[in-house]
C-alpha positions as CSV (number, residue, x, y, z in Angstrom):
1,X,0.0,0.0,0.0
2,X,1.1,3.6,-0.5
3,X,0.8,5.6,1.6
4,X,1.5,10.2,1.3
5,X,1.4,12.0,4.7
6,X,2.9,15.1,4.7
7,X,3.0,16.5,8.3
8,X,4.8,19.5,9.5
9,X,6.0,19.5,13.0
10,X,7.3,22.9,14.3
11,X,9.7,23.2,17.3
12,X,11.0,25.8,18.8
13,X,14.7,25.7,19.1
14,X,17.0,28.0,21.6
15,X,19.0,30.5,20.0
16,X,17.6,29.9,16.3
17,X,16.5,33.2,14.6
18,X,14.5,33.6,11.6
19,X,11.9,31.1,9.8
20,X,11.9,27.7,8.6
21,X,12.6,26.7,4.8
22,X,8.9,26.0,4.8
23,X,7.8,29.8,6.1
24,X,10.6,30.8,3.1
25,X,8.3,28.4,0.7
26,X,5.0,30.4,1.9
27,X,6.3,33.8,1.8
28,X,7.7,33.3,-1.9
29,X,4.4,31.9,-2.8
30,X,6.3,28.6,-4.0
31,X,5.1,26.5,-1.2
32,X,2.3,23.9,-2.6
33,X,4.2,23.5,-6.1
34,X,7.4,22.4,-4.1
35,X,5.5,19.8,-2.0
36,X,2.9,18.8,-4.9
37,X,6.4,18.3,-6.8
38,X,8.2,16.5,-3.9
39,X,5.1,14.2,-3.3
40,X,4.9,13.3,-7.1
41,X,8.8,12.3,-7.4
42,X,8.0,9.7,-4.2
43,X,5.0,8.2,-5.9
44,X,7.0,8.5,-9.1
45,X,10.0,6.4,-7.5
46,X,7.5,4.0,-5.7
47,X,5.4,3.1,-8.4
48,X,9.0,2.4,-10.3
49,X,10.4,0.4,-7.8
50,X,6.7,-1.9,-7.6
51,X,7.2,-2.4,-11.4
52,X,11.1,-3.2,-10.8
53,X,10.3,-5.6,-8.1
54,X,7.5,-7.0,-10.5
55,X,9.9,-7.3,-13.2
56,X,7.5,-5.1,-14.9
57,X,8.1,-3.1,-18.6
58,X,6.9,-0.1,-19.2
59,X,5.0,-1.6,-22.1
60,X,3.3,-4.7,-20.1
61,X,2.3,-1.3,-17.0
62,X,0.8,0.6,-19.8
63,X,-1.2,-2.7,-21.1
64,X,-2.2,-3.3,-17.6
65,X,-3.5,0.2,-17.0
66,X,-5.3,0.1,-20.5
67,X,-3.2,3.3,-21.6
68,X,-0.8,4.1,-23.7
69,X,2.6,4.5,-23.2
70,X,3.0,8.1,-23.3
71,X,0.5,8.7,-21.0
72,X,2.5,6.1,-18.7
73,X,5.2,8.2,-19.4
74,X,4.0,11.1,-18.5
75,X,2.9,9.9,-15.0
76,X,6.4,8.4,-14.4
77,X,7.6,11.7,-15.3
78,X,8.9,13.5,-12.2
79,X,9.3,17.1,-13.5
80,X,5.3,16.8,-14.5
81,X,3.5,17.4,-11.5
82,X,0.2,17.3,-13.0
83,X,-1.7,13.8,-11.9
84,X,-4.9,12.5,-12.4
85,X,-5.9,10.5,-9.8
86,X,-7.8,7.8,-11.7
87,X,-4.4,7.4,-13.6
88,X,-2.6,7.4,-9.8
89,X,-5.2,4.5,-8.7
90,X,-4.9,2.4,-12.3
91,X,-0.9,2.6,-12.1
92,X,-0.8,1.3,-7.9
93,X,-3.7,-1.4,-8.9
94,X,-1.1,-2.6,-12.0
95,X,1.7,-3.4,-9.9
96,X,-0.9,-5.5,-7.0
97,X,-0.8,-2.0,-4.7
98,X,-3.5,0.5,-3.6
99,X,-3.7,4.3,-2.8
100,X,-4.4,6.1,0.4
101,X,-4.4,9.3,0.7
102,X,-5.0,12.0,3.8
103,X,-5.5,15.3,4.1
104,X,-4.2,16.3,7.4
């Protein structure tokens, strides 16, 4: 099962001045397209390493999803952060895996 928690745990620590790299995120307005990105490359790098561990081709994922391969290709793509999640739940069911995801 995959599973995408992204929690953020402040602490206070003595002696530190200034914000965290997260606050830097917000303030420059970058901050959910650098964890949108950041959660796609894990679910990128898991769904590879199912289909490695399944000694499974890009061509036999594709046939098992009932898409093509450039549309596999574009949802193994890291730098493209744009993901359907029907395509997200068809890609984790091809390799025997499910999806769970949280809001939190």
């Amino acid at each position: 099962m995959y599973h995408v928690r992204y929690n953020r745990a402040m602490t206070a620590k003595k002696g530190r001045i200034g914000s965290d790299f997260d606050d830097f995120l917000k303030d420059e307005g970058l901050y959910e397209e650098v964890t949108a990105g950041a959660i796609k490359r894990v679910l990128t790098q898991q769904i590879f390493d199912a289909m490695k561990a399944g000694d499974i081709s890009k061509s036999e994922m594709a046939r098992r999803m009932n898409t093509s391969r450039s549309q596999l290709d574009r949802l193994l793509d890291p730098a493209n952060t744009r993901i359907q999640l029907d395509t997200l739940f068809k890609a984790a069911r091809a390799v025997g895996r499910s999806v769970r995801l949280e809001i939190s």
